[in-house]
MARNU-113016 format. One record per residue (C-alpha): residue in three letters; z negated, x negated, y negated; residue number from 0. Coordinates in Angstrom, 1 decimal. Example, Ala and Ser with C-alpha at 12.3 -4.5 7.8 and 13.67 -1.06 7.14 Angstrom:
2
 lomi     zz     xx     yy guza
  ALA   -7.8  -12.3    4.5    0
  SER   -7.1  -13.7    1.1    1
END
This chain:
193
 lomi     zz     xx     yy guza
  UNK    0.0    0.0    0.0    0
  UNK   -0.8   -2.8   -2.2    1
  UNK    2.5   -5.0   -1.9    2
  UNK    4.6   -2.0   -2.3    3
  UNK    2.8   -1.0   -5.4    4
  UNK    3.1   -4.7   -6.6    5
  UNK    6.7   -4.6   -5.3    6
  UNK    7.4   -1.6   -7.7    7
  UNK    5.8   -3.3  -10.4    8
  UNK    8.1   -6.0  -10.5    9
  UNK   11.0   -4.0  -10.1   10
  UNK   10.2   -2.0  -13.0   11
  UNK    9.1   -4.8  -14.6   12
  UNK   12.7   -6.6  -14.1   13
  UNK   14.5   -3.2  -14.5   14
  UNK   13.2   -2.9  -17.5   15
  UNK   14.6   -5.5  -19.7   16
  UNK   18.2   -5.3  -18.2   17
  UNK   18.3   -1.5  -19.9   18
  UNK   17.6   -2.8  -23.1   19
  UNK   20.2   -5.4  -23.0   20
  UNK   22.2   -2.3  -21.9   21
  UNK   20.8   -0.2  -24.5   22
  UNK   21.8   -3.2  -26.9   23
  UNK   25.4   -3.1  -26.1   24
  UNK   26.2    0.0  -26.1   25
  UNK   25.1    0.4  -29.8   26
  UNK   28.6   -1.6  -30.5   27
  UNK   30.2    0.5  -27.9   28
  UNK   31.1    3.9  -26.6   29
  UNK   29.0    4.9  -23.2   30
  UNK   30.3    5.0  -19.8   31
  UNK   32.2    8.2  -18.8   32
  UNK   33.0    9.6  -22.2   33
  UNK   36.4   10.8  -22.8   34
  UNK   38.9   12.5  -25.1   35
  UNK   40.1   15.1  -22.8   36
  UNK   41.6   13.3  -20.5   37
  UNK   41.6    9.7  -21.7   38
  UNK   39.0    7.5  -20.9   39
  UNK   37.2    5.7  -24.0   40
  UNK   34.6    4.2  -21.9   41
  UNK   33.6    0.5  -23.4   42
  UNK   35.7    0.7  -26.2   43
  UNK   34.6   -1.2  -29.3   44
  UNK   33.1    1.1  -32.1   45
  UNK   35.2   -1.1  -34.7   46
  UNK   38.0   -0.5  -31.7   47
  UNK   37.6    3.1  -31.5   48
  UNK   40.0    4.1  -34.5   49
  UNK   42.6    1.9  -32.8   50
  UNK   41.9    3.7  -29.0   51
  UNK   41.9    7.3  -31.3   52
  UNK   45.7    6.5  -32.6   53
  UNK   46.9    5.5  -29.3   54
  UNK   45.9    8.6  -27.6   55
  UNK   46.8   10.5  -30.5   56
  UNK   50.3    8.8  -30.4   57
  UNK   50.8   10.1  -26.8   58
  UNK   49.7   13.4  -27.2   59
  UNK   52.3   14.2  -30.3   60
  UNK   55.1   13.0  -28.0   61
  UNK   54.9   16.9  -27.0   62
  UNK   57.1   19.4  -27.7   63
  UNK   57.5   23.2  -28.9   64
  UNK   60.5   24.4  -27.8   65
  UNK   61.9   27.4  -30.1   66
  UNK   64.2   30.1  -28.5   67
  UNK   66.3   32.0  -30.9   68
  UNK   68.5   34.4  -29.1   69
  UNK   70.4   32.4  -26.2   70
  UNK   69.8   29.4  -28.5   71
  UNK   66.6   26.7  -27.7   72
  UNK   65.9   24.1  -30.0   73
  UNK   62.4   22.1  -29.9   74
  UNK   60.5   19.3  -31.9   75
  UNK   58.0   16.9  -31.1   76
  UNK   54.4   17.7  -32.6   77
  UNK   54.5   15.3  -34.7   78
  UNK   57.8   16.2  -36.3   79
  UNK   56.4   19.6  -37.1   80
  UNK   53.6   18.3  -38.9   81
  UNK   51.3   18.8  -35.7   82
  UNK   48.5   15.7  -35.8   83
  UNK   45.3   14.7  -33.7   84
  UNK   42.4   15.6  -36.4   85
  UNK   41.0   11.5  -35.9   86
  UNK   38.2   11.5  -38.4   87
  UNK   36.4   14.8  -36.9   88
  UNK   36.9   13.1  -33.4   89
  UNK   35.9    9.6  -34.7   90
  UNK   32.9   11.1  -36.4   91
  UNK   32.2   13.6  -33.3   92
  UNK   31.7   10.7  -31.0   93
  UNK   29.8    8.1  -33.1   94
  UNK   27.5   10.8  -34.6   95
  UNK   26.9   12.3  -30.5   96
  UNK   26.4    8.6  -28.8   97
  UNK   23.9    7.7  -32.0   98
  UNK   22.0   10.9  -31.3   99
  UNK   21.1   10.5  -27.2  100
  UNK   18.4    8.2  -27.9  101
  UNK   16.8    7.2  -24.7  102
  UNK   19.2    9.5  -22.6  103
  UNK   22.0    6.7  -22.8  104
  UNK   20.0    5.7  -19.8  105
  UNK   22.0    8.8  -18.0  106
  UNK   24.9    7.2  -18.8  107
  UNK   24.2    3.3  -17.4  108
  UNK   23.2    5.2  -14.4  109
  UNK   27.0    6.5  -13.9  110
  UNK   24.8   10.1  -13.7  111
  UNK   26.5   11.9  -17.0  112
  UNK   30.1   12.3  -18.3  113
  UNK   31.1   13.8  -21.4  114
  UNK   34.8   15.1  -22.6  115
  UNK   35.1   15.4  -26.1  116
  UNK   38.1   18.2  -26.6  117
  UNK   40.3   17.0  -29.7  118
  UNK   41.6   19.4  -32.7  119
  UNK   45.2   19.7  -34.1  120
  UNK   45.6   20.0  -37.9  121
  UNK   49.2   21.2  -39.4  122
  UNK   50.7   20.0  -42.1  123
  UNK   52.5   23.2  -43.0  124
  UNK   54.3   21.8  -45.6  125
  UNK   56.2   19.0  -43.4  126
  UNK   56.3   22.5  -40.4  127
  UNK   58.3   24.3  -42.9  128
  UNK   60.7   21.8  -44.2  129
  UNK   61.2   21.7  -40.0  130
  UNK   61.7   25.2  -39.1  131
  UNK   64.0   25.3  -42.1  132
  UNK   66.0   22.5  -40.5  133
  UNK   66.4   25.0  -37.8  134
  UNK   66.4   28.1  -39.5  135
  UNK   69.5   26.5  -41.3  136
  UNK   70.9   25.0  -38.0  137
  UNK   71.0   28.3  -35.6  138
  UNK   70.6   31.2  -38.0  139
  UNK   74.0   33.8  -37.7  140
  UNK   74.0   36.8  -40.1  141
  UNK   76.1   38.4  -37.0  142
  UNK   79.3   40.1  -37.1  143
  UNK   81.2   44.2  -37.4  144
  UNK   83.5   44.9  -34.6  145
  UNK   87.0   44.3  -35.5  146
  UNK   90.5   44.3  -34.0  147
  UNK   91.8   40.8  -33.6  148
  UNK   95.9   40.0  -33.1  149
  UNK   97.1   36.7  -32.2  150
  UNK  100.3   35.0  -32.3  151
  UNK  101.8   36.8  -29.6  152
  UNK  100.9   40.1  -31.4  153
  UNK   98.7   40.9  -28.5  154
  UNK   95.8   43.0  -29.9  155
  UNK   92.4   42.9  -28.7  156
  UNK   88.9   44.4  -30.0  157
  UNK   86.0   42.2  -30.6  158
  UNK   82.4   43.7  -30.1  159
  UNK   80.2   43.4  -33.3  160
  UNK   77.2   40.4  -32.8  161
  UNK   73.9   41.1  -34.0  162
  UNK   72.2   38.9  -36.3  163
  UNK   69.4   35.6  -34.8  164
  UNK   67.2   34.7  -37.4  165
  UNK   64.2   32.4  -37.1  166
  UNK   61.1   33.7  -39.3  167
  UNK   59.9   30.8  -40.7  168
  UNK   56.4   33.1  -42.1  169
  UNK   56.0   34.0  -38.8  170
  UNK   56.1   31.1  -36.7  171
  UNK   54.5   28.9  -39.1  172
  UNK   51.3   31.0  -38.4  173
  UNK   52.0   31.6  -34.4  174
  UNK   51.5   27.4  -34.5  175
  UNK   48.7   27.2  -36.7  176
  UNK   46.9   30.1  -34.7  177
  UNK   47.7   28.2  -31.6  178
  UNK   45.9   25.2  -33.3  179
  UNK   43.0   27.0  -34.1  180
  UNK   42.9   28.2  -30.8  181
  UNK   43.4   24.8  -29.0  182
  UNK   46.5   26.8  -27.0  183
  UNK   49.0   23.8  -27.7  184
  UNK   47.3   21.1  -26.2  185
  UNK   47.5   22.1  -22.6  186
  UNK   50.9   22.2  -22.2  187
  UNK   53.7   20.1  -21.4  188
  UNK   56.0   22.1  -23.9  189
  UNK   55.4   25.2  -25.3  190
  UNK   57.6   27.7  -26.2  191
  UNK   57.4   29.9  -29.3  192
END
């Protein structure tokens, strides 16, 4: 009973330093098994972690929304419609969360916690407009009457009227902003508006 209580002793005894060197280190970096949704951050430098932010943010704007107008699709990257990974609320999310666990970092050196931090899109609707009106420009048709057409031959032949495609530029710039809000966007491949 004795040696195993002495046995303990030391163990804490040695245990115990080792978590503050832990504890030390991760006051310059982020914990163990933290992520941005599905990228790992773990060990990155806090002086890093604006760096780590715009490569993960440069991935995710490589999405597309793909428009359909009538038979016609068109689509755009994110990040040519004005779509972008809201860094600083991340940045600040993270720092501000790791900074406030105290002595529960210890669940993290211990591999027994994990926690996903779900990023926000922000629109710039000015740069989304100048976009859509691209498009709008691109693939709108006012449509056409029916009509009687003769060709060279004097063959005549009738020619159904076409309705109208136009893309509502009001509209659509507040379906993506919604989606935004929402977090929609983010978990797809390409979405389709």
């Amino acid at each position: 009973y004795q040696a195993t209580n002495i046995i303990y002793t030391l163990s804490l005894h040695d245990a115990f330093p080792i978590l503050l060197l832990k504890a030390n280190y991760y006051n310059n970096y982020i914990l163990k098994s933290i992520y941005v949704d599905k990228y790992n951050i773990s060990d990155v430098k806090f002086n890093d972690l604006n760096d780590k932010i715009d490569q993960i943010s440069a991935e995710i704007l490589k999405k597309n929304i793909s428009f359909n107008v009538s038979s016609n699709t068109f689509s755009a990257s994110y990040e040519e419609l004005g779509i972008a990974l809201d860094k600083d609320s991340l940045i600040k999310e993270i720092k501000d969360y790791q900074k406030g666990l105290g002595i529960n970092k210890l669940e993290y050196f211990l591999g027994n916690k994990k926690h996903v931090f779900k990023y926000r899109l922000v629109v710039d609707e000015k740069k989304l407009r100048i976009k859509l009106q691209e498009f709008k420009n691109k693939y709108d048709f006012s449509g056409s009457d029916w009509r009687f057409e003769v060709d060279d031959n004097r063959n005549v032949k009738f020619v159904a009227a076409q309705n109208g495609i136009f893309l509502n530029i009001d509209k659509s710039v507040e379906v993506i902003k919604t989606e935004c809000k929402k977090g929609n966007l983010k978990d797809r491949k390409s979405t389709r508006l």
